[in-house]
C-alpha positions, 0 to 999 in steps of 0.5 A: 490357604493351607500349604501344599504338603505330602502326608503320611496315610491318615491312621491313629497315632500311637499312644507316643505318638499322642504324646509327641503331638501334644508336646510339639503343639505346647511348644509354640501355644504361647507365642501363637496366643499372643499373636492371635494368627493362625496357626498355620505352622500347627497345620502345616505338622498335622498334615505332615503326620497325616492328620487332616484326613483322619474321618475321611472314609478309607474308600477315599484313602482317609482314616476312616476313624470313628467318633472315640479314635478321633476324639483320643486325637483331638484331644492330644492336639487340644491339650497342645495347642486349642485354637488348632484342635477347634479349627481342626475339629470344623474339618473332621466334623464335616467327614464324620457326619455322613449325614451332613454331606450325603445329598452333596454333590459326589464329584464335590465332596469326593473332591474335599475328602482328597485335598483333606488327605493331602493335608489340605481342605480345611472348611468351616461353617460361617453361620453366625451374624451380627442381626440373627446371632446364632441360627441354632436359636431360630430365625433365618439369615440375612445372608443372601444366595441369588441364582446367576445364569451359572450359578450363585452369588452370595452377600452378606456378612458372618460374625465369629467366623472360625479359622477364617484367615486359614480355611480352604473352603467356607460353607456359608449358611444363606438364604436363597431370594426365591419367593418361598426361602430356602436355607442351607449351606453354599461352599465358598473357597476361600480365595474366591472374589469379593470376600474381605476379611474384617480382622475384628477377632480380639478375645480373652482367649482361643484367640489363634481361632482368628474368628473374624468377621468375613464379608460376601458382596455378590461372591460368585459360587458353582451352581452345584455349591448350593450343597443341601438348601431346603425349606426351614421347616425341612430342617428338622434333626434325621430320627434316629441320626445323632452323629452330628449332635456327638460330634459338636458335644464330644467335640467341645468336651474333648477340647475344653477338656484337654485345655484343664489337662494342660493346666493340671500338668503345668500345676503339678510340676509346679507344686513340685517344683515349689520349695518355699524357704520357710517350709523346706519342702515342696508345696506338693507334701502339704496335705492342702495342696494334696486335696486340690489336686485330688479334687482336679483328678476327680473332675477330669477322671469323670470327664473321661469316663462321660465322654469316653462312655458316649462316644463308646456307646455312638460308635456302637450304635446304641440308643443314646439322645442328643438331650445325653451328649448335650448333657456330656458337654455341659458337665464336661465343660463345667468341670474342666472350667472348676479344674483350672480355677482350682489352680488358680486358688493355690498358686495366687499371682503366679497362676494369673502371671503372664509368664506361667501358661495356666492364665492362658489355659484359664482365658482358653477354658472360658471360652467353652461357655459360648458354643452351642448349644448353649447351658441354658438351652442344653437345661432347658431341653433336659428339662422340658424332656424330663417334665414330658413337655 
């Protein structure tokens, strides 16, 4: 459960401030890797700098921020520390989608937006499990939701389950045992009954995500905590509501994008800083080093103009697909992998030392190829788009 803090009203950090963020997170990544806990002293400064509530509308004493404020944070809190930026992101996510949270109860979300201000109401999806895999490629859970005299119980177990030691509230993707299924979400607090925490989460990298597995054996849940559970077929993505489909791109991009600007930093000073006896000189005057680095600048200047472009272009209002953001985070993500492997070639074992961070912005950065959607399905989407399929 997350700590009981006063925070600051949630407003957009200064550039300083950014900076600030960043440098206090960085401090502590490479202990919080090795552990592979939850970050929760990361958590604990972020709901002291007012952050948590930073996409809760004002009306409810949030931020308010729109998709490119919150991502310039997200970004700042990633290059820091990345676990916390993809943890953090589950929340800012649920109260920057309207759409996501609209047909909820209004006592309940009003009730999550307020503790998110308070520096509390982390939540994350728990979708993923051991048979389906992810939903996002079809197929209904096994978790079940049955309907009780005062409510709903849920049981089943979910796999890759982010944040899971420190979250406030899961919102458990289930399916109801009526005779015709309805899918959706239940929210879930964390410190309800019967839940067991399965500590399986042992990965190359984001390893402070603490992705466990979490386990439900008839976990009592209010009858207004079936949030939007409808027909499969009911579904189908809003016309002309891409909010979520920025969220989830920008997001990811931002993240990984920020791991590869962690490893661009540690790399220049280190090419500075490196005077080999035979050269007298550092390594960064030699011409080598001087194309790399510029191959990196190139990588990460496009990644900020794409993303920065389609998160402009979402708070505008303007027409842009889930086909194009989807696109951003193929881009960005490959980019930001090629950034950190570039590294990698110029500076040979230190790079790989366990001692130096740029092997852990490396194991971090792969970790973007697994959320979703998914290289091959955001290609084959564009694809078949393309060919008018």
């Amino acid at each position: 459960m997350a700590s009981v803090l006063a925070a600051e009203p949630a407003t957009i950090p200064s550039p300083e401030r950014l900076d600030h963020i960043t440098a206090t997170l960085a401090e502590t990544a490479g202990a919080v890797d090795r552990a592979a806990v939850f970050p929760r002293e990361n958590f604990d400064f972020l709901a002291r700098e007012g952050l948590i509530g930073l996409t809760v509308p004002r009306a409810l004493g949030g931020g308010g921020a729109g998709l490119a404020e919150a991502l310039t944070v997200l970004g700042a809190v990633a290059k820091g520390e990345p676990s916390t930026a993809l943890i953090l992101f589950m929340t800012y996510g649920y109260h920057a989608a309207p759409a996501k949270t609209r047909a909820w109860p209004a006592g309940l979300y009003e009730r999550l937006a307020r503790e998110a201000v308070a520096g509390r109401g982390l939540i994350g999806g728990l979708r993923v499990e051991p048979e389906l895999g992810t939903p996002v490629r079809g197929g209904l859970p096994k978790t079940i939701a049955r309907r009780t005299a005062d409510g709903w119980t849920i049981t089943g177990e979910k796999i890759y389950s982010t944040g899971s030691t420190g979250l406030d509230w899961f919102a458990v993707w289930a399916r109801t045992d009526e005779e015709s299924p309805r899918v959706g979400n239940f929210l879930v607090r964390s410190d309800s009954p019967n839940i067991t925490i399965v500590p399986v989460w042992d990965h190359l990298g984001m390893r402070a995500t603490v992705s466990h597995e979490v386990r439900f054996a008839d976990t009592p849940v209010p009858l207004a905590h079936a949030v939007d559970p409808r027909r499969p077929e009911d579904w189908a993505p809003i016309p002309g509501d891409i909010t979520q489909a920025a969220w989830n791109a920008l997001s990811i991009s931002t993240i990984y994008d920020g791991v590869a600007r962690a490893a661009r930093d540690w790399l220049v000073r280190y090419l500075n800083d490196r005077v080999p006896s035979n050269l007298g000189a550092s390594l960064a005057t030699l011409p080598r080093f001087q194309e790399k680095v510029g191959e990196i600048e190139g990588l990460l200047q496009i990644n900020r103009t794409l993303i920065e472009t389609a998160a402009a272009s979402v708070d505008a209002g303007a027409a842009i697909t889930a086909n194009a953001l989807n696109i951003v985070k193929w881009a960005a993500t490959g980019n930001a992998i090629r950034a950190v492997e570039i590294g990698l070639e110029l500076t040979g074992n230190p790079g790989l030392t366990r001692n130096n961070p740029l092997e852990r912005h490396y194991r971090d950065v792969l970790c973007s190829r697994i959320h979703s959607p998914q290289n091959d399905t955001i290609l084959t989407a564009a694809g078949r788009a393309a060919l008018a399929l």
